[in-house]
N, C-alpha and C positions, 0 to 999 in steps of 0.2 A: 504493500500500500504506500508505504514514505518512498520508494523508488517510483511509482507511479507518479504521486505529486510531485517532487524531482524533477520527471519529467515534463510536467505541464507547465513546472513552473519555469522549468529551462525554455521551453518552448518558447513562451509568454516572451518571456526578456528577450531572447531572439524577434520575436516580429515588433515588437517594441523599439530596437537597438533599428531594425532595418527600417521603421516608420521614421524615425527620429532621424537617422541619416540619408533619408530619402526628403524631409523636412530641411536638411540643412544644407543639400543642396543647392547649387549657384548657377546660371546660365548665363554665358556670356557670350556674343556673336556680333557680328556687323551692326546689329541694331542696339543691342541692350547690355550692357553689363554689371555683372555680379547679379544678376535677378533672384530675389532668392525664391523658392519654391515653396517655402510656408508662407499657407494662406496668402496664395497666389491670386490678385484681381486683376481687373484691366486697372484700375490707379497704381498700383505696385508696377504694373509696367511702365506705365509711364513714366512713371517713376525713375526707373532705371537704364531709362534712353540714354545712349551716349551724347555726349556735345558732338560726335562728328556724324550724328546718324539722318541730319539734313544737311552735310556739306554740299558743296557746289560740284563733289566729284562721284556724287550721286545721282545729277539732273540726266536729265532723257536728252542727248547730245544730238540734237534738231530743231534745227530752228519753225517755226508756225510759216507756214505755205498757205495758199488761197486754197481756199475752199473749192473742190474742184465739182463736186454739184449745183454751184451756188450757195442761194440760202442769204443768211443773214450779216453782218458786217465783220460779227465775230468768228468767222472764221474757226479754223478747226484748236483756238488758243483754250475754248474751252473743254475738249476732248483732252486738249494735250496738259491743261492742270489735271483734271481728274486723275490721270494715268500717272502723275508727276507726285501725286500726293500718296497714291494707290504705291507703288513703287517703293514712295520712305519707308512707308508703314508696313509694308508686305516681305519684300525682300530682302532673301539672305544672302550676301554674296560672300564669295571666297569660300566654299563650302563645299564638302561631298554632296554633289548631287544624288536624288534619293529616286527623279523622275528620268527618263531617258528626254534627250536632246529635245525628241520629236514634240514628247510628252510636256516638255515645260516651254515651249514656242505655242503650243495648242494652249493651253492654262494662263500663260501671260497674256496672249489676245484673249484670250476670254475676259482676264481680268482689267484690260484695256478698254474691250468693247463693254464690259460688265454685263454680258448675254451671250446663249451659248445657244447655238443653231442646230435646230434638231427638224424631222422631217415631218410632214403631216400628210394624212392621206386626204385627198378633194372627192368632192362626189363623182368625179368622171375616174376614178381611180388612180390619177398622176399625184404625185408627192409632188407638196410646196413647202419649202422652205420656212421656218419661221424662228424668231427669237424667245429663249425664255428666260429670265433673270440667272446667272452667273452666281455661284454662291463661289464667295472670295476667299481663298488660303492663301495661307503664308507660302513661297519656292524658297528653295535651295539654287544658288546658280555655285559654280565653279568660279566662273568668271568674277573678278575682282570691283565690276561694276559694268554698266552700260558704257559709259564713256569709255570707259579700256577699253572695252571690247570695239568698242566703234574707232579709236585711238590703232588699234592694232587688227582691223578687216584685213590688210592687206594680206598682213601674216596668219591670220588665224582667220578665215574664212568660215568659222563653223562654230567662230563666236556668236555670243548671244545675240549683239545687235545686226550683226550682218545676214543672223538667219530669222530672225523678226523681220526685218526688209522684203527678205525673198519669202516669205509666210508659207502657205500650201494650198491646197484647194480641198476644200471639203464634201467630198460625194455621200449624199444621204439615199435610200433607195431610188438611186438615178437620178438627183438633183443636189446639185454641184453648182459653187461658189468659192471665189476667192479670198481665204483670211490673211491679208498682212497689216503691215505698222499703220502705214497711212490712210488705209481705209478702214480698219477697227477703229483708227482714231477719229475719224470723221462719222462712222457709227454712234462712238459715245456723244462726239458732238451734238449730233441731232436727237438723241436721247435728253441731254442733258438742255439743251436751248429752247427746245418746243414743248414749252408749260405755261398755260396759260397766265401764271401767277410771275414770266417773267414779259410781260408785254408789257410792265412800268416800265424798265430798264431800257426799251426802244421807242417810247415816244415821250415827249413835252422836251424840257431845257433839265438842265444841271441843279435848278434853283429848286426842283422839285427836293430834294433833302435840306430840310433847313438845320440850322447849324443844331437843335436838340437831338434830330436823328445822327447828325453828324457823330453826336456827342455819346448819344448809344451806340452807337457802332461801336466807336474804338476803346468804351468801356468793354462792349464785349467781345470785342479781338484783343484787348491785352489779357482779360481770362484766358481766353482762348491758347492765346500764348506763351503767358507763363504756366501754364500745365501741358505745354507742348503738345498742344491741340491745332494742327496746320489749318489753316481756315485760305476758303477761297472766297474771295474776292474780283468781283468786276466791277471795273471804271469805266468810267463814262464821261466822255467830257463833250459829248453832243448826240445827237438821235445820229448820225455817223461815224461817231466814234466811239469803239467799246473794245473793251479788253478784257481778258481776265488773267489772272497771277494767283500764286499760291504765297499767304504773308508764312514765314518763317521766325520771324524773330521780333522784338517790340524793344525800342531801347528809349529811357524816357530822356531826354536831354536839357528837362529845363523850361524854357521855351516851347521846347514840342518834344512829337514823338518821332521816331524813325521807325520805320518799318520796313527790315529787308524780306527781299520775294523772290521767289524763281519768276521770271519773266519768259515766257516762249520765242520772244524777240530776243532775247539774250541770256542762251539756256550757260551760256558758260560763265557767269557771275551771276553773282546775287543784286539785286537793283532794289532805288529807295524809294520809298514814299513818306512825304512827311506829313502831318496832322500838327499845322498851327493850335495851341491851346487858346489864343488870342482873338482869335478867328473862326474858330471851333470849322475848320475846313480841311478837306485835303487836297493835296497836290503831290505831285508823280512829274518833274519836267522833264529829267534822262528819258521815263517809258514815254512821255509823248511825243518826243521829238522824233524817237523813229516811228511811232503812230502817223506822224503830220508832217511833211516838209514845212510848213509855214503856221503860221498862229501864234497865238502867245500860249507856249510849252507850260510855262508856271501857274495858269488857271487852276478856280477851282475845280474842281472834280466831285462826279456822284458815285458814292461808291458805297458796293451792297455785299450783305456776307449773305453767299449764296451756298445750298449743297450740302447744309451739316448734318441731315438724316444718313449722308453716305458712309459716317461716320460707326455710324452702330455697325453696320456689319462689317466693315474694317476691325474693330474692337470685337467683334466673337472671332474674327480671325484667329487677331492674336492667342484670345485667351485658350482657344483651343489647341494652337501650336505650342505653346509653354507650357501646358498642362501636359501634352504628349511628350514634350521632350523633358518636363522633371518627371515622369513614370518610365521614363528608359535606363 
């Protein structure tokens, strides 16, 4: 009987000793480190972001191109934030890849286009084509980053971004389309632009946010960014001219705020925006300039935090990926 208890009680301290050490463990990777695995949340993540895990050696190394179906002025910039933000938050690089080549070229344009094409049968019995929402995971790439890899096509042909480029065709029971970068991206594009709730954004004047919303705004992008919450952002400095940028950073200076952003007009630095406190306005005159050959660049600006529901499922991403890698 005392040998029995002995061994229960051995047992016991054993899966105890293995919980406990399974608790204290740490994950550290391109995006996060030291994460610790007790009582693991999406705020503990965030938590544990590194300072380098929005650098500028992470941006999607392409600059914004016209819109090649038309459409609206914004162009495919807002396709290419989404992807831009999807990216910081998603991606592991430098890593043993876990998916084959093919496998994580298919999974990034899904998670570019954030919809994944599947077939339907029609009443004449031909399959159509159609879209259904993307559920987002974290990748594994090898590759050191997009930009490397776009840095070294020439040598490594079979890097990440040079085989997003050349995409694939997807044949579903005998109905076939092509997935690559530029036209996934102009996918999300038109996902993301055509909502009834953003037709404020393309008509009246700039004067349509008075300096209160001004003021809400950038109350709630400095939350947003001191909990390392990337928020997007489209300006507007006329019913012709709109943009959209991904804010990264909020630095208070006094006088005003700066606010550095991935810009798709200049995916290889980070660009500013500032927020007069005096004036409760913003202004962007680096991003407008190459917006406008002419005008006055330092105007104010209308500008709206767009997109945050895309946010939650980015966040079970995560929390899903750290939960499976502290159970390994």
């Amino acid at each position: 009987m005392k040998k029995w208890i002995s061994a229960v009680l051995i047992s016991i301290t054993s899966l105890h000793q293995a919980a406990m050490a399974a608790d204290a463990k740490t994950i550290t990777d391109s995006f996060v480190s030291n994460l610790s695995c007790q009582n693991l949340t999406v705020n503990s993540i965030y938590q544990a972001i590194q300072p380098t895990a929005f650098h500028t050696y992470f941006h999607i190394p392409i600059t914004n191109w016209k819109f090649h179906s038309g459409g609206p002025t914004l162009g495919v910039c807002w396709g290419l934030s989404s992807a831009q933000r999807k990216m910081f938050y998603l991606a592991r690089f430098d890593e043993k890849e876990e998916l084959s080549k093919e496998d994580l070229v298919r999974k990034t344009l899904n998670m570019f286009r954030g919809a994944e094409f599947t077939a339907q049968q029609s009443g004449n019995g031909k399959a159509r084509m159609i879209q259904t929402p993307a559920t987002l995971e974290v990748l594994k790439y090898s590759d050191r980053s997009l930009m490397a890899s776009w840095a070294l096509e020439e040598r490594n042909p079979q890097g990440l971004f040079p085989m997003l480029n050349r995409g694939y065709k997807e044949t579903i029971n005998g109905e076939s389309t092509w997935m690559t970068f530029k036209l996934d991206l102009e996918r999300s594009q038109q996902q993301h632009f055509f909502r009834g709730g953003n037709l404020k954004m393309i008509t009246g004047d700039t004067t349509d946010r008075s300096p209160v919303e001004n003021l809400l705004t950038v109350t709630q992008l400095e939350k947003n960014l001191k909990a390392k919450r990337l928020t997007m952002l489209v300006l507007r400095g006329g019913t012709t001219t709109q943009h959209v940028v991904v804010a990264k950073e909020i630095l208070d200076m006094g006088k005003y705020f700066l606010i550095m952003v991935y810009d798709s007009n200049n995916p290889l630095a980070d660009m500013p925006i500032y927020y007069q406190k005096s004036t409760q306005s913003f202004h962007a005159p680096a991003i407008m300039s190459v917006l406008e050959k002419t005008g006055d660049h330092g105007r104010s600006l209308g500008v709206f935090i767009v997109d945050e529901d895309e946010q939650v499922s980015i966040d079970a991403a995560m929390l899903k990926h750290y939960k499976a890698e502290c159970a390994k």
